[in-house]
Chimera marker file (.cmm) of the C-alpha trace (Angstrom):
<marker_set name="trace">
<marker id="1" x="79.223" y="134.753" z="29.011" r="1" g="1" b="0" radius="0.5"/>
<marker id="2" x="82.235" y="132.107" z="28.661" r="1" g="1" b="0" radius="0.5"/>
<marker id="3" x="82.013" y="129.993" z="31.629" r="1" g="1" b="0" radius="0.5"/>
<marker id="4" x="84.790" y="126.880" z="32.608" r="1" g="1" b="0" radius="0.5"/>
<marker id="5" x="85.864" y="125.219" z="34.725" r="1" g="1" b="0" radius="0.5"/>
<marker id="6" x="89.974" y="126.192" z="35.979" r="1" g="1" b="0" radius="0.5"/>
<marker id="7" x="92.761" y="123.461" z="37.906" r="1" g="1" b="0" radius="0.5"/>
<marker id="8" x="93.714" y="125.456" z="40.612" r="1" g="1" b="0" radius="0.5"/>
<marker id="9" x="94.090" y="124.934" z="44.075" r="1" g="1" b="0" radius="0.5"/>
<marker id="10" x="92.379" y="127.876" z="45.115" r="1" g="1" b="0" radius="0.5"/>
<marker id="11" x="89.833" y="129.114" z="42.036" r="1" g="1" b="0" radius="0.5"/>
<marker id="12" x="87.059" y="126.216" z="40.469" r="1" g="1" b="0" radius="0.5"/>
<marker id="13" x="85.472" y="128.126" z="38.110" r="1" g="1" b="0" radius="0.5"/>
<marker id="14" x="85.506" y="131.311" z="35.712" r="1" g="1" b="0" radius="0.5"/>
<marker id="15" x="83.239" y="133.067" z="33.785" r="1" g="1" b="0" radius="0.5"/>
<marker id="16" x="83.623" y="136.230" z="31.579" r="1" g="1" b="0" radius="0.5"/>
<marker id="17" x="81.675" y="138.471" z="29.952" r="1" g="1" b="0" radius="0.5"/>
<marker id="18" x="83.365" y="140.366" z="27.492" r="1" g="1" b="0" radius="0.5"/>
<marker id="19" x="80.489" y="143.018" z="26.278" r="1" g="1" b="0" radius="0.5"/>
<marker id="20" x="80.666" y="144.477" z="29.648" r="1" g="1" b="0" radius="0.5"/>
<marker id="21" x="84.160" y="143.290" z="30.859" r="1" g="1" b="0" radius="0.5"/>
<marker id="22" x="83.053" y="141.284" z="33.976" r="1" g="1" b="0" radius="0.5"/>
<marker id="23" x="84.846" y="138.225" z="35.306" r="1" g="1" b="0" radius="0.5"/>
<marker id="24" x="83.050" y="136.164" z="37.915" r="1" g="1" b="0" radius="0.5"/>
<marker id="25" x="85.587" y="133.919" z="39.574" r="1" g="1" b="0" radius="0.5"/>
<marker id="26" x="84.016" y="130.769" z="41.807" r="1" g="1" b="0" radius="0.5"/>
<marker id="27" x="86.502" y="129.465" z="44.566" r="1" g="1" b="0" radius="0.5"/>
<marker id="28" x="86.611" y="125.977" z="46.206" r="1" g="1" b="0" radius="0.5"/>
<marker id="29" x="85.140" y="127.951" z="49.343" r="1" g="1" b="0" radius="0.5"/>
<marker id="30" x="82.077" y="127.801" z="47.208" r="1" g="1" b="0" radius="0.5"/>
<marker id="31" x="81.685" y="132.313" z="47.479" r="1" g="1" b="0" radius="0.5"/>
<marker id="32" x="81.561" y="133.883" z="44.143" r="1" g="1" b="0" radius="0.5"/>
<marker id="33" x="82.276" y="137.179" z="43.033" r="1" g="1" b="0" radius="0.5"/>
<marker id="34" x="82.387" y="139.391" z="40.166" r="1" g="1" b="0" radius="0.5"/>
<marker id="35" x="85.279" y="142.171" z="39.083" r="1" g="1" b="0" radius="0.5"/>
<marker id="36" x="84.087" y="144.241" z="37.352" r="1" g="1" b="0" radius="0.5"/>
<marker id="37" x="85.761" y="146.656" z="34.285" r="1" g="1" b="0" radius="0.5"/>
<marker id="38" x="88.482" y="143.318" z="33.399" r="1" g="1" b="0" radius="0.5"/>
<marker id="39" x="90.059" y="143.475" z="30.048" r="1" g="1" b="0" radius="0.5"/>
<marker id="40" x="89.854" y="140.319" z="27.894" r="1" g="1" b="0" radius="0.5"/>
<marker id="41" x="93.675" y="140.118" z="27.759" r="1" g="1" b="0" radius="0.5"/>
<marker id="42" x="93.803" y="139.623" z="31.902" r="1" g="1" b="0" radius="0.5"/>
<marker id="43" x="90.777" y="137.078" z="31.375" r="1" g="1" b="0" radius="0.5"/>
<marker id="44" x="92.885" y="135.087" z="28.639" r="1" g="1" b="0" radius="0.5"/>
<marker id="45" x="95.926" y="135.885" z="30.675" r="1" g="1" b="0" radius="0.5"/>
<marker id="46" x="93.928" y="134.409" z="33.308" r="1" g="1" b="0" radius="0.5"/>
<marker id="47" x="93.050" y="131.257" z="30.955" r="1" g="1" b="0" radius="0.5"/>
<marker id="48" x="96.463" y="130.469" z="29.573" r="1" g="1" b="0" radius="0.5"/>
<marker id="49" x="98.508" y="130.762" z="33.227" r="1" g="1" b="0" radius="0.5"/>
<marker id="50" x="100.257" y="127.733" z="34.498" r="1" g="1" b="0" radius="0.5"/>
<marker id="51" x="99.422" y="128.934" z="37.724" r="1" g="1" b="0" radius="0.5"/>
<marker id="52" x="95.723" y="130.316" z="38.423" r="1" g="1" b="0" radius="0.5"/>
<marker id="53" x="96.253" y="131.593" z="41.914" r="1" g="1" b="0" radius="0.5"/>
<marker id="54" x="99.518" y="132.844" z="41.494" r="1" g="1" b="0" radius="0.5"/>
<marker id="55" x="97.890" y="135.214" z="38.021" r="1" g="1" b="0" radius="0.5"/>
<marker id="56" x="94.996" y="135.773" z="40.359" r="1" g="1" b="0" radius="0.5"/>
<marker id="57" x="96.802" y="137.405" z="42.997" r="1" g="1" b="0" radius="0.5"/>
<marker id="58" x="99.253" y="139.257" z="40.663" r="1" g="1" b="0" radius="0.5"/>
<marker id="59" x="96.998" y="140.462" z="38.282" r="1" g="1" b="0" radius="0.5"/>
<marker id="60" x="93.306" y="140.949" z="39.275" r="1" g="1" b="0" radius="0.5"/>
<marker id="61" x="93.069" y="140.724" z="43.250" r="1" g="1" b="0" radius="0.5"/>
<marker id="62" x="93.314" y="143.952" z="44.937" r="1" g="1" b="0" radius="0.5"/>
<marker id="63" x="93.299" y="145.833" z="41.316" r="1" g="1" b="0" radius="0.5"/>
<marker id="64" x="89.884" y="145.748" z="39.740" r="1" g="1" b="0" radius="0.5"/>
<marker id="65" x="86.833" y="146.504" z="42.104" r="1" g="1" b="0" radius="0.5"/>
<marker id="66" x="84.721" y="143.082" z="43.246" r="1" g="1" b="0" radius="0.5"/>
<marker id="67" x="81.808" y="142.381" z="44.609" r="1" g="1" b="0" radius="0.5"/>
<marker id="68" x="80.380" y="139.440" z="46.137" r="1" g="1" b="0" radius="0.5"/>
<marker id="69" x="77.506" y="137.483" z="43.917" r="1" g="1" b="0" radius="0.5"/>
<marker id="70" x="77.162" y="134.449" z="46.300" r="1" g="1" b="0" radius="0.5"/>
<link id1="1" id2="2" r="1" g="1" b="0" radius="0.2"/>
<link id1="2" id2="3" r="1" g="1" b="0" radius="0.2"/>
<link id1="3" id2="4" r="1" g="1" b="0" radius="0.2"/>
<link id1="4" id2="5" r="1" g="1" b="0" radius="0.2"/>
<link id1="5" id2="6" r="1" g="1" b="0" radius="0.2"/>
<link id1="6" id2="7" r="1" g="1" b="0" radius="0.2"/>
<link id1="7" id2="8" r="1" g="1" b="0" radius="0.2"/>
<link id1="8" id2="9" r="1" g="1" b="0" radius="0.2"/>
<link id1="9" id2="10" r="1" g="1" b="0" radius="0.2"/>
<link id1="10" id2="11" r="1" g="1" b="0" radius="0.2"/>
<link id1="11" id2="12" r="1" g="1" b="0" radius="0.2"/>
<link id1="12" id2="13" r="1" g="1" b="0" radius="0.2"/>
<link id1="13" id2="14" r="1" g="1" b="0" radius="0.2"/>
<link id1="14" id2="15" r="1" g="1" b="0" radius="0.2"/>
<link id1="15" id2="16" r="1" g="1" b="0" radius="0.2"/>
<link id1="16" id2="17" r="1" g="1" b="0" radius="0.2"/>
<link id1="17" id2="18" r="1" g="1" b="0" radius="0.2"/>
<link id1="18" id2="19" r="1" g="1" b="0" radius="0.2"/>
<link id1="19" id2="20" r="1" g="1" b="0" radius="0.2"/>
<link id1="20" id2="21" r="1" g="1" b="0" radius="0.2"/>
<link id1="21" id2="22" r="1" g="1" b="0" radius="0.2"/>
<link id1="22" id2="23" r="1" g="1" b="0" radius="0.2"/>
<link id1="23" id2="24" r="1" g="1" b="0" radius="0.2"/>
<link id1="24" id2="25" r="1" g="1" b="0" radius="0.2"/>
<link id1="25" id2="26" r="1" g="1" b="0" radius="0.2"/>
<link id1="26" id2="27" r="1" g="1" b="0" radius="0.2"/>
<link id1="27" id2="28" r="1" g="1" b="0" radius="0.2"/>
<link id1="28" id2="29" r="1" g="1" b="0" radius="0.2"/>
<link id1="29" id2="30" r="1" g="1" b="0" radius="0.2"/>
<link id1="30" id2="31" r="1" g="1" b="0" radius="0.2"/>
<link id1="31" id2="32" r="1" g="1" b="0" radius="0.2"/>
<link id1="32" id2="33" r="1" g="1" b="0" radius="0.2"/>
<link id1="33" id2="34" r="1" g="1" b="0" radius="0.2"/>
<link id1="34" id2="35" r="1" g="1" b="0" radius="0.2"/>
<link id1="35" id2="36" r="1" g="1" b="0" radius="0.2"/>
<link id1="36" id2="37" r="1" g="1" b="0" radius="0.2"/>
<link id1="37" id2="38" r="1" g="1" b="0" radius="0.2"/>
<link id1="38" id2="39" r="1" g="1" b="0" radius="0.2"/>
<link id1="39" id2="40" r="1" g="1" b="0" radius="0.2"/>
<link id1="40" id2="41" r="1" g="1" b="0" radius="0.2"/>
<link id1="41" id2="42" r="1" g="1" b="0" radius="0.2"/>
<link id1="42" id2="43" r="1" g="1" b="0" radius="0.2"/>
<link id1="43" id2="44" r="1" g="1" b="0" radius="0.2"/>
<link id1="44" id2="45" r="1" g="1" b="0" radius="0.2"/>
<link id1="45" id2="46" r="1" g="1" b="0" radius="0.2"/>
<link id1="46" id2="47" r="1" g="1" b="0" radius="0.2"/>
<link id1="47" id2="48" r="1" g="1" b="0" radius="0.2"/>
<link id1="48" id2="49" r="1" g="1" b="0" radius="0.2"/>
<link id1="49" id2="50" r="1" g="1" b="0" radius="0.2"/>
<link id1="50" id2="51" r="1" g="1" b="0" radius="0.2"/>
<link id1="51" id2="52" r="1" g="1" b="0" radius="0.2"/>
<link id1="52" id2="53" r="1" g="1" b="0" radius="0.2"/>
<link id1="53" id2="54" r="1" g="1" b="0" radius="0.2"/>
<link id1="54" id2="55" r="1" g="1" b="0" radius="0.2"/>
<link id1="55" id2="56" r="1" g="1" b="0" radius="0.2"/>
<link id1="56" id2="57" r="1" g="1" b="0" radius="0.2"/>
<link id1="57" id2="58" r="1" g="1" b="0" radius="0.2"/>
<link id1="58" id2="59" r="1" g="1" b="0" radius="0.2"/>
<link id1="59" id2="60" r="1" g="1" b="0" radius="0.2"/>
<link id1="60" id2="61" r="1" g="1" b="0" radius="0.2"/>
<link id1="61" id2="62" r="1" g="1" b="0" radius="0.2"/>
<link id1="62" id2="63" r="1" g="1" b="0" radius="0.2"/>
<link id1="63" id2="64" r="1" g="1" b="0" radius="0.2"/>
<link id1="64" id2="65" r="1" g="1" b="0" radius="0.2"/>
<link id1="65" id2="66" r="1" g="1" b="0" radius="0.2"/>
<link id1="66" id2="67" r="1" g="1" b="0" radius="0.2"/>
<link id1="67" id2="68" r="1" g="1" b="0" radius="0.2"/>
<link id1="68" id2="69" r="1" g="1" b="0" radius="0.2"/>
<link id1="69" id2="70" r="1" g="1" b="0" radius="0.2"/>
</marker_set>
């Protein structure tokens, strides 16, 4: 699992895990939780985006299913 640590106002840290396509997103709230069935390209999309939220709520939020982890 790739794990770092994102600038963003809203999201603190990201993790993926590319065998089994999940990405666990961490936000300043402190709650956790994993979508499941991501693509590497939105991870790296993710990565690469001037603005995390913004790529977040555009691309992964309300798309892939989630779960809470903590």
């Amino acid at each position: 699992m790739i794990c770092q640590y994102v600038s963003s106002s809203n999201l603190s840290y990201v993790c993926y895990e590319a065998m089994v396509q999940h990405l666990d997103i961490t936000f300043h709230s402190g709650s956790t939780y994993r979508y499941t069935s991501v693509p590497a390209y939105i991870h790296g999309g993710l990565i690469a985006a001037s603005s995390k939220g913004r790529y977040f709520d555009r691309y992964i939020k309300g798309i892939y299913p989630y779960y809470r982890i903590r």
